[in-house]
BANUTI-75414 format. One record per residue (C-alpha): residue number from 1; residue in one letter; x, y, z. Coordinates in steps of 0.5 Angstrom, whole numbers, plus 500, padded with zeros to 3 digits. Layout:
% residues N
SITE   marro   vexkol    c1    c2    c3
SITE     NUM        A     X     Y     Z
...
% end
This chain:
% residues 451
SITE   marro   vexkol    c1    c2    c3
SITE       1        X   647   598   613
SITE       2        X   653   598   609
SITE       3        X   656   604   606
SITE       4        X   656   601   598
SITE       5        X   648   599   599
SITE       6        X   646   606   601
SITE       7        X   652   610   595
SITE       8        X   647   605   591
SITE       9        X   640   607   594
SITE      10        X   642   614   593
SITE      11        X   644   611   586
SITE      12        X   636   611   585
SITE      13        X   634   616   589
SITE      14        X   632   611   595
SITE      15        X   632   612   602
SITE      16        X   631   605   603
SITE      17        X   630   597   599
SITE      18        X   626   592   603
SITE      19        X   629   585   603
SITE      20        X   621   584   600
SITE      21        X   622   587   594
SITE      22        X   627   583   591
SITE      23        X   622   577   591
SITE      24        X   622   579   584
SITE      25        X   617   573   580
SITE      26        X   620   570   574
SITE      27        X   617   565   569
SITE      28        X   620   563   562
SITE      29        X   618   561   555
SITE      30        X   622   556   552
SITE      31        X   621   554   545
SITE      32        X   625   547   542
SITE      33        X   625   545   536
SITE      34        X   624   537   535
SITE      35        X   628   534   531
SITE      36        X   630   526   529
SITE      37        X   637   523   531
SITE      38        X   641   525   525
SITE      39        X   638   533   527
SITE      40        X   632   534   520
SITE      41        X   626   537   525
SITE      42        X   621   532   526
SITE      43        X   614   532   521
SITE      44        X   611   528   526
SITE      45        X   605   532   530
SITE      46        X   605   534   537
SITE      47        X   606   528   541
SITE      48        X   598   525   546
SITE      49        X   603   523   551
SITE      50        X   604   531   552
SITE      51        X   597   534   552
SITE      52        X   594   538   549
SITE      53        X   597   544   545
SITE      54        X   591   548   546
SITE      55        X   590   547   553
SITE      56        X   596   544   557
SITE      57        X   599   551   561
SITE      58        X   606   548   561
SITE      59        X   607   544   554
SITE      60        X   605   547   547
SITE      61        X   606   548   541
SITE      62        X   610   555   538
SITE      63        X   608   556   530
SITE      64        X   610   549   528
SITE      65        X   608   542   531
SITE      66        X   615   541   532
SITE      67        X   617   547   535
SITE      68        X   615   546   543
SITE      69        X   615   551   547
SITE      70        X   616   551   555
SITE      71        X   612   555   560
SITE      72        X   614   555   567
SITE      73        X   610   560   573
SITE      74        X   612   566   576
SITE      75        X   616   564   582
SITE      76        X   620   569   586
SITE      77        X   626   563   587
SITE      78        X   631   562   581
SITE      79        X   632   556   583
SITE      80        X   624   553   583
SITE      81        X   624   557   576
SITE      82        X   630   552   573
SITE      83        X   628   546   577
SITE      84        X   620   547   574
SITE      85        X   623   547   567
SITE      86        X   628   541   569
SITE      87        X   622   537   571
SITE      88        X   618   540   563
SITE      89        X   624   538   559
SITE      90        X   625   531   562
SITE      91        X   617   529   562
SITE      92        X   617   531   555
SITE      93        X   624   528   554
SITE      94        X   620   521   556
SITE      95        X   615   522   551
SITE      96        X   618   524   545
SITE      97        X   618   518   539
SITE      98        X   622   515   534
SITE      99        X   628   517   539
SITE     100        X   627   524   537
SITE     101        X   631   530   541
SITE     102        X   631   538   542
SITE     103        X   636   541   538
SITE     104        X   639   545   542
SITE     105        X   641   552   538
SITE     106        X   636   557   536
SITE     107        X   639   556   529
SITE     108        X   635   550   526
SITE     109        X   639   545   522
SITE     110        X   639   541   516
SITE     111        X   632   542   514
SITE     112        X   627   539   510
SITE     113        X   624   543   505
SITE     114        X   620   548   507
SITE     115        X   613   546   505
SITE     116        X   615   540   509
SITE     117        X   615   544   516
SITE     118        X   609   542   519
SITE     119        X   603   548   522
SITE     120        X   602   548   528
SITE     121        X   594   544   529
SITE     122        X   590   546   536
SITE     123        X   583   541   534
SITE     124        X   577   543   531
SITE     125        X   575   549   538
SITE     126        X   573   556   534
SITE     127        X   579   559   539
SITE     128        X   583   553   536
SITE     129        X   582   554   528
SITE     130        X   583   561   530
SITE     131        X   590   559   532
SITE     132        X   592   554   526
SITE     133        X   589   560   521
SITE     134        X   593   565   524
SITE     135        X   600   560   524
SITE     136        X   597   560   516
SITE     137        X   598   567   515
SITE     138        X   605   568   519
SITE     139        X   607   562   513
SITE     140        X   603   567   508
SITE     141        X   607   573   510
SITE     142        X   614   571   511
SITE     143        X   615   563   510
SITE     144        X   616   558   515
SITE     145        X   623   558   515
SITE     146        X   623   564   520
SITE     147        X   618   561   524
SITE     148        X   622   555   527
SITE     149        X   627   559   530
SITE     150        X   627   558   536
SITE     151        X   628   564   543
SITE     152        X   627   564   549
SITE     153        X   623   569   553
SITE     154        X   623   572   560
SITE     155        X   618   575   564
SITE     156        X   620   579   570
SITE     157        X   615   583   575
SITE     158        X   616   586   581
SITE     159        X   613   584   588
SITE     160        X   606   586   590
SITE     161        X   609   589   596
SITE     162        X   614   593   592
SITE     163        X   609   598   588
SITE     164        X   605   602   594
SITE     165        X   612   604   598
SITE     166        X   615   605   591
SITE     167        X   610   610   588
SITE     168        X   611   614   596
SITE     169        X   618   615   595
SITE     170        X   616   617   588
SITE     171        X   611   622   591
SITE     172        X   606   620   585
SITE     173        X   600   622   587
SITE     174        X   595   618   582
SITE     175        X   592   611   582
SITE     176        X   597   605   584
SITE     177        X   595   602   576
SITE     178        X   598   607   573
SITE     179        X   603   608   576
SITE     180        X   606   601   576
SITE     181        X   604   602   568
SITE     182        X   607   608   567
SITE     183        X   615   606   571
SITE     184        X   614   599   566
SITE     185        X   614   603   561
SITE     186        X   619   607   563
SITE     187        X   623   599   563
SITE     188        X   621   598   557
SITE     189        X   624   604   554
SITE     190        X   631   604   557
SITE     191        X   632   596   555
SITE     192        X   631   599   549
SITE     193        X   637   603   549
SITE     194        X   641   598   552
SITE     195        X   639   591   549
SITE     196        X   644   590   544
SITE     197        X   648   589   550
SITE     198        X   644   583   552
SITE     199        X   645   581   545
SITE     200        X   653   581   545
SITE     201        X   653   577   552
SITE     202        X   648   573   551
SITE     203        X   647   571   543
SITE     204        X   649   564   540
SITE     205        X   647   565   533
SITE     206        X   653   566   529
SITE     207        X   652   562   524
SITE     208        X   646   557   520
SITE     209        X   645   552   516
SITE     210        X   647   553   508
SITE     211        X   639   550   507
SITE     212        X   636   556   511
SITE     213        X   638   562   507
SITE     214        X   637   558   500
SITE     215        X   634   562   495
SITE     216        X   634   569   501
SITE     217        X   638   574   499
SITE     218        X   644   574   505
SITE     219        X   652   577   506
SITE     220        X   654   570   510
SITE     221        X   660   567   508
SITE     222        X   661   561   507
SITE     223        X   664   557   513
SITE     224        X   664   549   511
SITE     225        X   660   544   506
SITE     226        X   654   545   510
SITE     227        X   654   552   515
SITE     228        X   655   560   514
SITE     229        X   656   565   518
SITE     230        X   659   572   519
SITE     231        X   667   572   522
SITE     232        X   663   578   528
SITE     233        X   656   576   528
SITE     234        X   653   575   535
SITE     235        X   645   574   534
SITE     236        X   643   571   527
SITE     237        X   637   570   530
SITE     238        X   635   577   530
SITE     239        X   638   579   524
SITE     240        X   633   580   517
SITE     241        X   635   572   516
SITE     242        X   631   571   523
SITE     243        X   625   572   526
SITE     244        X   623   580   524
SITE     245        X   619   582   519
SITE     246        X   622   587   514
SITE     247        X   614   589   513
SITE     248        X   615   592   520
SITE     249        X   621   596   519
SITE     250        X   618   603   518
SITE     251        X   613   602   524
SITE     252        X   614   607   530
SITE     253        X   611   604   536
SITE     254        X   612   610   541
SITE     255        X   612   607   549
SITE     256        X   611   613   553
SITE     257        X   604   612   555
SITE     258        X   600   606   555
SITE     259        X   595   609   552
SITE     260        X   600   611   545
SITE     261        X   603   604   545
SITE     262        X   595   601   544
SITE     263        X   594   606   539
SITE     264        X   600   604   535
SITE     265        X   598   598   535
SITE     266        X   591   597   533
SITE     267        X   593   602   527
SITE     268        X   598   596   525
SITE     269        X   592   592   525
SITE     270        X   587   596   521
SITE     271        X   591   598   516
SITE     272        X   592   594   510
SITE     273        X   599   593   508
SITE     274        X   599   591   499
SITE     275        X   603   585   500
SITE     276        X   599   582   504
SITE     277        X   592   585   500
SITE     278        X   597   581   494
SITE     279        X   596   576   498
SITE     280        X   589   575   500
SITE     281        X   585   573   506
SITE     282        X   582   567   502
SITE     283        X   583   563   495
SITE     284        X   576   560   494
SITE     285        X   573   558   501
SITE     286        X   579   556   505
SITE     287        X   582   563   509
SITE     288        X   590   564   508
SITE     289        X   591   569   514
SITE     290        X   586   573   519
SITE     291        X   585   579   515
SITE     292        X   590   583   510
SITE     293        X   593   589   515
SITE     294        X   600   590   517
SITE     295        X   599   585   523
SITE     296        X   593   580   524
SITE     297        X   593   580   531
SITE     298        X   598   585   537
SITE     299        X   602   579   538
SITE     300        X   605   579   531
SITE     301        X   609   585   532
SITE     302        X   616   583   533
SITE     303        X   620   587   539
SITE     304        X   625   584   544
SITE     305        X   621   586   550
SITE     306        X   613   587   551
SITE     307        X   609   590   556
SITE     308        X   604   584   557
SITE     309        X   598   582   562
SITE     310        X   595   576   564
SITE     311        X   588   574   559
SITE     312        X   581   572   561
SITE     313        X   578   568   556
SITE     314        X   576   571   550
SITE     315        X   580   577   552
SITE     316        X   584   581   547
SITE     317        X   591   582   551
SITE     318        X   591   590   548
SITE     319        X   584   590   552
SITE     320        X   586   586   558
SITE     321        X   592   592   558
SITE     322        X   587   598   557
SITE     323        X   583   595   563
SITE     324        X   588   594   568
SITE     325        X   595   596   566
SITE     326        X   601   592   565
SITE     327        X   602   587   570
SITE     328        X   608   585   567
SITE     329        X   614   586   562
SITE     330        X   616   580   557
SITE     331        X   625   579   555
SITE     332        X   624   576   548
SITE     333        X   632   578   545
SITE     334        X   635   572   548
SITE     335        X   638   566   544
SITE     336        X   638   559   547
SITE     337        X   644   558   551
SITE     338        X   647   551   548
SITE     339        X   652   550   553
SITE     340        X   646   551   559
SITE     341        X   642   544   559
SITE     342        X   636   548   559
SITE     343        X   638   555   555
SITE     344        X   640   559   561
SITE     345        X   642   557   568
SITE     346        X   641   562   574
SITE     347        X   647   566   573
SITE     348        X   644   570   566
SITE     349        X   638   569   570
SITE     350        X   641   573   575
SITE     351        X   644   578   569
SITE     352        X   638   579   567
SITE     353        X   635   581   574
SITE     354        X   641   586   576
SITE     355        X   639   589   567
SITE     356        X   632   589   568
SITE     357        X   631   593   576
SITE     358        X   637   599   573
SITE     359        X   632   599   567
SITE     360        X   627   600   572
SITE     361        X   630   604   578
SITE     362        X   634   609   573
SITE     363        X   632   615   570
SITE     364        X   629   613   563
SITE     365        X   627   619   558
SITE     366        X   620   619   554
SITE     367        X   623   617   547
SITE     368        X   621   619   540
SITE     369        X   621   617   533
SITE     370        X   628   618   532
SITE     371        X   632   614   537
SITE     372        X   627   609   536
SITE     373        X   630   608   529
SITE     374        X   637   609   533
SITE     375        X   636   604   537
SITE     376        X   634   599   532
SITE     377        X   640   601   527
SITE     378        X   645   599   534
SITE     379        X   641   593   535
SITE     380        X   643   590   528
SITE     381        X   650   592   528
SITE     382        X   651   589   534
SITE     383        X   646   583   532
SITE     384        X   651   582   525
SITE     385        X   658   585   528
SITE     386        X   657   585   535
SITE     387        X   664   582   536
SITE     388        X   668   587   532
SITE     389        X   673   590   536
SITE     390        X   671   597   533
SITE     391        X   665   597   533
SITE     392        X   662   604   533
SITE     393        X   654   605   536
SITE     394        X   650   611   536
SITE     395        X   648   615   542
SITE     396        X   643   621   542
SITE     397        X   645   622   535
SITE     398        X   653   621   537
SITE     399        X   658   616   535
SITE     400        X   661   612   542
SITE     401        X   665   605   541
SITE     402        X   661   599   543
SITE     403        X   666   597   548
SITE     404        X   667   604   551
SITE     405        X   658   605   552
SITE     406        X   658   597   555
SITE     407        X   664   599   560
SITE     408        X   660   605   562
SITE     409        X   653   601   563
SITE     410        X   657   595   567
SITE     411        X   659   601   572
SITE     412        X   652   603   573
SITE     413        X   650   596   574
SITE     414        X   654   595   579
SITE     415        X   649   599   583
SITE     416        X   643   595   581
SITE     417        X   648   589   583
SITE     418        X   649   591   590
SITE     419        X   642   592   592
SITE     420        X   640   585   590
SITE     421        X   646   582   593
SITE     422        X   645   587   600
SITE     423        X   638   584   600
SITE     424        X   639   577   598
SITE     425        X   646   576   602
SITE     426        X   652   573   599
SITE     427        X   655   577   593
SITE     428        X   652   572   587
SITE     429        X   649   578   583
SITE     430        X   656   581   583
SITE     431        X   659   575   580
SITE     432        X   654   574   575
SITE     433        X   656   582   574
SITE     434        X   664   580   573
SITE     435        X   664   574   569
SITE     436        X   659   579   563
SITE     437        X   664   584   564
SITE     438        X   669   580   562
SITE     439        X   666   579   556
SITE     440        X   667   585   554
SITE     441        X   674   585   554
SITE     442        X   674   578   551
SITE     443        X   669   576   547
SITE     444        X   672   570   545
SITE     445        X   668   569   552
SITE     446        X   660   570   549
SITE     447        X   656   565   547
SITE     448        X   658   567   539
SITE     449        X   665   567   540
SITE     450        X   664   560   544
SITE     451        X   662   556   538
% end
C-alpha cells in the first residue's frame, strides 16, 4: 500500500478503503431547452415520438413543455452514465420536429413573450393535472421566464457494501438507516460551505439575453445589441435573475437532523405567505396554485443540494425520508457545460466525485442559522463576481480571500484524489483535480471566463 494512500486514509481517520466502495452509483438530470433553428424556444407540445412525459423514466418534461429534461439510472461506471445520456440525446434528436435543436446554454435566448412559454401538460390522470396545476402556481409565483432556466443535477450514493464497514469504523452503535442518514446530512452541510466553489469551476452563465431581464430590475450591463452580463459573473443561473426565489430568502432550513429538516419543510408548506394569499388558489372554478403557502409542494424549495429517496407511487418524498432515511444526495448547483456535448463529460463528473467523498469523509460541524446565511451571501458573491481577483468571502464570521480559501480546500481534496485514484487505478482523479486547480489561478480558464 503506498505511502500517500494510507497519509490520505489517516486524512479521514480510516484504517483501510475498499476498492468496493469506489463504486460510487451516479445518475444525471439534464434539462434543455427546445428551441427553433433561429434559437426562439419552441411553442410546440412535447413531441409523441418521445413518450410520454408523465410515464417515460428517461424522457420528460421540466416546467415547460419545451424544456425536457433527461434522466439516466444510477450506475457506478462513468462511462455507462455519459453513454445512456448519449443514447437519450441522440433518440431524441431523432424525433424532434420542424428541425428544432437543444440550446446549449442554461441561459435562455431570444425569447418569445413570456405568455407564450408553454406549461408543461401531463394528460387528463389526477396525478397528471396535479403536475400541470402545480407548474400553473411557480407561473403564478415567479413567472415563467425563471422557469426555463435550465441545470443539470447530479445524484451520487455510496455503495451498499460501504456503509455497514463504515459505520464499524465510525464506532456507531445505532441502526445502519440512521447512520447512513445521519454521515448524508453530514455531506449535505459541508457542501454547503463549500459549494461557491462548484460555481467558480463549473458556472457558464455570465451573461443573458436583453429579453430575459425586460421590465425586472437588474445591475447587468450592457455587452452588445442583444445580450447583458456582469464583467466577474460566474452562474447568473443562481442569481435573483435565475432560478431562486427571493419569498424564500429568509427560510432557514437547518440539516442537522433529518427529522429538523422535514419539520422545516412542512412548515414552509403550512403557512401562507401574503403574496401568494394576494394571489389566490382559485379565480372562479379554475385552481391558480395548489394552495397559498410559502412552498406548494417540498420540491419547490430552491437548494443547490437535496437530500432525496426513491418514491413509491402515492408516496410523499418527505414521508418516503422520514420512513426510510436518505438513500441519496441530489447536486442541482450546476450549469450545463456548453462546451461538453452533453453538459458535462467524465472529467467533472470525476470533480464531483473527488467533491463530494471529502464532503462525506471530513469532519463536518452541526451548522446553525448564522452560517446558514453565511453561506448564502458567499454563494451570490460568487454566483455575481466569482471571477474578481479580490474577491473576499466569509468563514465563521471572517474575511478570507476566495482564492486563498479555494487553494486550501484544493490541498484537501488531494486526499479524496488519492483514494479513488488508489482504488481505481490510473491517476484520472488527480488530473481532474489539476486542470480545476488551474483555474484558480486563471480564471480565464472557467466556463464563465471562456465565453
Amino acid at each position: 500500500m503506498a505511502k500517500q494512500f494510507v497519509e490520505c486514509l489517516q486524512r479521514y481517520k480510516l484504517p483501510e478503503f475498499s476498492a468496493e466502495w469506489g463504486a460510487i452509483k451516479r445518475g444525471i438530470e439534464k434539462e434543455n431547452l427546445r428551441v427553433s433553428p433561429e434559437g426562439h424556444i419552441s411553442l410546440t407540445s412535447h413531441p409523441r415520438a418521445l413518450g410520454s412525459a408523465l410515464t417515460n423514466p428517461y424522457i420528460t418534461t421540466d416546467f415547460s413543455e419545451a424544456l425536457l429534461e433527461f434522466i439516466t439510472p444510477a450506475s457506478p461506471d462513468i462511462a455507462e452514465c455519459l453513454k445512456v445520456l448519449e443514447n437519450i440525446h441522440r433518440f431524441t434528436l431523432q424525433n424532434l420536429e420542424n428541425d428544432e435543436m437543444f440550446w446549449v446554454s442554461s441561459m435562455p435566448s431570444l425569447l418569445n413573450a413570456e405568455a407564450d412559454i408553454p406549461i408543461a401538460q401531463y394528460g387528463v390522470s389526477n396525478i397528471g393535472k396535479l403536475k400541470t396545476l402545480y407548474r400553473q402556481g411557480l407561473n403564478h409565483r415567479y413567472g415563467n421566464l425563471m422557469q426555463i432556466v435550465a441545470g443539470l443535477h447530479y445524484n451520487f450514493s455510496m455503495p451498499e457494501c460501504f456503509w455497514e464497514p463504515y459505520q464499524a469504523m465510525c464506532k456507531h452503535q445505532g441502526k445502519l438507516q440512521h447512520f447512513r442518514t445521519e454521515k448524508y446530512l453530514h455531506l449535505i452541510r459541508n457542501f454547503h460551505r463549500y459549494s461557491w466553489l462548484l460555481i467558480y469551476l463549473f458556472g457558464a452563465s455570465p451573461a443573458a439575453c436583453k429579453s430575459f431581464v425586460d421590465g425586472r430590475e437588474h445591475s447587468l450591463k450592457k455587452f452588445d445589441e442583444y445580450s447583458l452580463y456582469l464583467p466577474y459573473a460566474t452562474c447568473l443561473r443562481m442569481s435573483s435573475l435565475g432560478y431562486k426565489s427571493d419569498a424564500q430568502k429568509s427560510l432557514f432550513v437547518c440539516y442537522n437532523e433529518l427529522e429538523t429538516y422535514v419539520n422545516c419543510l412542512h412548515k414552509a408548506m403550512h403557512t401562507p405567505y401574503p403574496k401568494y394569499e394576494a394571489i389566490g388558489q382559485k379565480e372562479e372554478d379554475n385552481y391558480l396554485q395548489m394552495n397559498t403557502s410559502l412552498l406548494q409542494l417540498e420540491n419547490e424549495f430552491y437548494s443547490t443540494i437535496r437530500p432525496k429517496r426513491n418514491v413509491k407511487s402515492g408516496e410523499r418524498p418527505l414521508q418516503a425520508l422520514t420512513d426510510n432515511g436518505i438513500e441519496y444526495v441530489e447536486v442541482r448547483a450546476l450549469d450545463l457545460n456548453p462546451y461538453a456535448p452533453l453538459g458535462i463529460d467524465a472529467e467533472q463528473i470525476r470533480f464531483l466525485d473527488i467533491f463530494l467523498l471529502h464532503c462525506l469523509l471530513a469532519e463536518s460541524a452541526l451548522c446553525n442559522e448564522r452560517e446558514f446565511f453565511e453561506v448564502a451571501s458567499n454563494l451570490t458573491k460568487v454566483v455575481e463576481h466569482g471571477r474578481d481577483p479580490q474577491l473576499v468571502l466569509n468563514l465563521e464570521s471572517s474575511p478570507i480571500s476566495k482564492k486563498d480559501w479555494a487553494n486550501q480546500l484544493m490541498d484537501d481534496f488531494v486526499h479524496s484524489a488519492t483514494i479513488l485514484d488508489h482504488i481505481n487505478g490510473g491517476d484520472m482523479y488527480t488530473h481532474s483535480l489539476n486542470n480545476q486547480i488551474r483555474k484558480i489561478e486563471n480564471p480565464e480558464l472557467t466556463p464563465s471566463g471562456r465565453m
